[in-house]
C-alpha positions in Angstrom: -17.0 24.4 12.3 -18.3 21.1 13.2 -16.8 18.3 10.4 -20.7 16.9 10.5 -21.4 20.3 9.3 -18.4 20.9 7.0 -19.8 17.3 5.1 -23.3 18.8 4.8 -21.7 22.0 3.0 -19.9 19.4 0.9 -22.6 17.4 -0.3 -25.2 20.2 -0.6 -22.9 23.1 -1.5 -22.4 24.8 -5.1 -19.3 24.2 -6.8 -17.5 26.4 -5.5 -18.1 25.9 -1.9 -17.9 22.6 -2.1 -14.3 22.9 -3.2 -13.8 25.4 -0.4 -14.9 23.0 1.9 -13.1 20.0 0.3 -9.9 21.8 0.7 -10.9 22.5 4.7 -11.7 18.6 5.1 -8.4 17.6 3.4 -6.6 20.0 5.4 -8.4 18.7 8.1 -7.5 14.8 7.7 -3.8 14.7 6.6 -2.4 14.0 9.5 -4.9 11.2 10.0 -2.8 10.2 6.0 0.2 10.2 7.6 -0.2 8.6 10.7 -1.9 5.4 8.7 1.5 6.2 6.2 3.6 6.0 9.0 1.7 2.1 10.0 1.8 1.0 6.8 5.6 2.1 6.5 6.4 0.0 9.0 5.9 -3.1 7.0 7.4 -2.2 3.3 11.1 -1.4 2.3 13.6 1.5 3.2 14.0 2.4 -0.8 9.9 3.2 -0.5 9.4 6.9 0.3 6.9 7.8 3.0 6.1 10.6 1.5 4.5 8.4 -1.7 2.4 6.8 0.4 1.2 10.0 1.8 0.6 11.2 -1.7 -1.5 8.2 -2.5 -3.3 8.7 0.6 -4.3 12.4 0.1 -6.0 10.5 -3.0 -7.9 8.0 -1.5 -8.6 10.5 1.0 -10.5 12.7 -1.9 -12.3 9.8 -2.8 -13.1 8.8 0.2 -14.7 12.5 1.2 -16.7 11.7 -2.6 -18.0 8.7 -2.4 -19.1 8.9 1.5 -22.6 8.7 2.4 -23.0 10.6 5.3 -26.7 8.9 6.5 -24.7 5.5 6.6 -24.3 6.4 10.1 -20.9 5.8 9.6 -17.9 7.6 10.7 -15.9 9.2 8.2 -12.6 7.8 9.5 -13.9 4.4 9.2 -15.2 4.6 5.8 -11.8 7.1 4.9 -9.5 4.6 6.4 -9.8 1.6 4.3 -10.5 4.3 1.3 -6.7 6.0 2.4 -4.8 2.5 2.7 -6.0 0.8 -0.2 -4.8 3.5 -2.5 -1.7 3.0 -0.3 -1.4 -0.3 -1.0 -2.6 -0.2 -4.9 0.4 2.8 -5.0 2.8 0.2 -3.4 1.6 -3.0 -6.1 2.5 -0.1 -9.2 5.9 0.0 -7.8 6.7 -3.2 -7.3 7.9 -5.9 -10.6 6.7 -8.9 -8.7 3.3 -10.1 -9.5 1.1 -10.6 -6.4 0.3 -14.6 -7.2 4.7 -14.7 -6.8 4.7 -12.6 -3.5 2.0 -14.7 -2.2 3.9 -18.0 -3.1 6.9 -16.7 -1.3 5.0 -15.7 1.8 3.6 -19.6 2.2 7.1 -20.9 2.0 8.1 -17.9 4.5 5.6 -19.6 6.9 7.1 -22.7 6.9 9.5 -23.9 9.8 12.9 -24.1 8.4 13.6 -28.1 9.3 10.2 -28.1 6.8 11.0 -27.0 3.8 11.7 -29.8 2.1 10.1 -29.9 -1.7 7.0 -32.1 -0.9 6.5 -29.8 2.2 6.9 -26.3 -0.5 4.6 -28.1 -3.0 2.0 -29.1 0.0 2.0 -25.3 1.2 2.0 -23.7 -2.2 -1.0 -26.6 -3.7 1.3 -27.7 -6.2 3.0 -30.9 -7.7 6.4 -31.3 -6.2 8.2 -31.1 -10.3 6.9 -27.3 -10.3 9.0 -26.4 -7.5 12.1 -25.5 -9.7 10.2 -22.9 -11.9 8.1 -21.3 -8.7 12.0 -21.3 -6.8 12.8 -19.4 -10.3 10.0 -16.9 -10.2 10.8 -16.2 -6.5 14.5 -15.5 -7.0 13.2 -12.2 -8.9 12.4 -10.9 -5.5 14.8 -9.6 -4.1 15.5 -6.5 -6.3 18.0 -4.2 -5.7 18.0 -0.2 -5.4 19.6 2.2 -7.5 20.3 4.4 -5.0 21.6 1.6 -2.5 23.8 0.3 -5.4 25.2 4.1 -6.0 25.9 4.5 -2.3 27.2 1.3 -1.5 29.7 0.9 -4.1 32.9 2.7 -4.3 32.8 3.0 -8.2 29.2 3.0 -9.3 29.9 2.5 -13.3 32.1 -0.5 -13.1 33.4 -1.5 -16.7 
């Protein structure tokens, strides 16, 4: 069956056939979840599962099929991809303890050339007075975070006391 027709059953169908048919359309699009897992992979740490971010796709993915409006004119995979990856992304933000206004701080002193980053150059880049540098280097030392299971595999006696 045509996936045009398949969204027609969805949005006109009774309960029960649309869940029949939501279940055919999910089927249908996870491996277009994990391919966009697999991208978004790329760019986030080892200790971050792929298999999560597939799992927070297949529920953007349900919201995507939802919420689309098929007389948009509008592909679904257009409308489903943005859908998918943010509830990738949102998924990734619950995990991590760093606010985003700290992340995005480090990324503009990441940017800078190395012979630059000098504290007037920092403050410049960040849009702050150069005596706020100490307590932004503070928040940005909370970073780098360490895993469990890297310190339990990495370490010959994982309870020290």
């Amino acid at each position: 069956m045509e996936t045009r027709d398949l969204f027609y059953l969805y949005k006109q169908g009774s309960l029960q056939t649309r869940e029949s048919v939501r279940n055919i359309l999910v089927l249908r699009y996870i491996p277009f979840v994990k391919q966009l897992a697999r991208q978004v992979s790329i760019r986030i740490p080892p200790s971050v599962d792929e298999k999560d971010l597939v799992s927070d796709g297949i529920i953007g993915l349900m919201d995507a099929l939802e919420k689309y409006d098929t007389e948009t004119g509008f592909r679904f995979e257009t409308y489903a991809f943005h859908r998918i990856k943010g509830q990738m992304l949102d998924g990734l933000r619950k995990l991590d303890p760093v606010p985003r206004s700290v992340r995005q701080k480090a990324r503009a002193i990441e940017n800078l050339p190395p012979n630059e980053l000098t504290d007037e150059n920092v403050a410049e880049a960040l849009g702050i007075g150069v005596d706020q540098i100490n307590q932004i280097m503070e928040e940005l030392s909370r970073i780098e975070t360490v895993s469990l299971d890297e310190l339990v595999t990495h370490s010959d006696n994982p309870f020290p006391l």
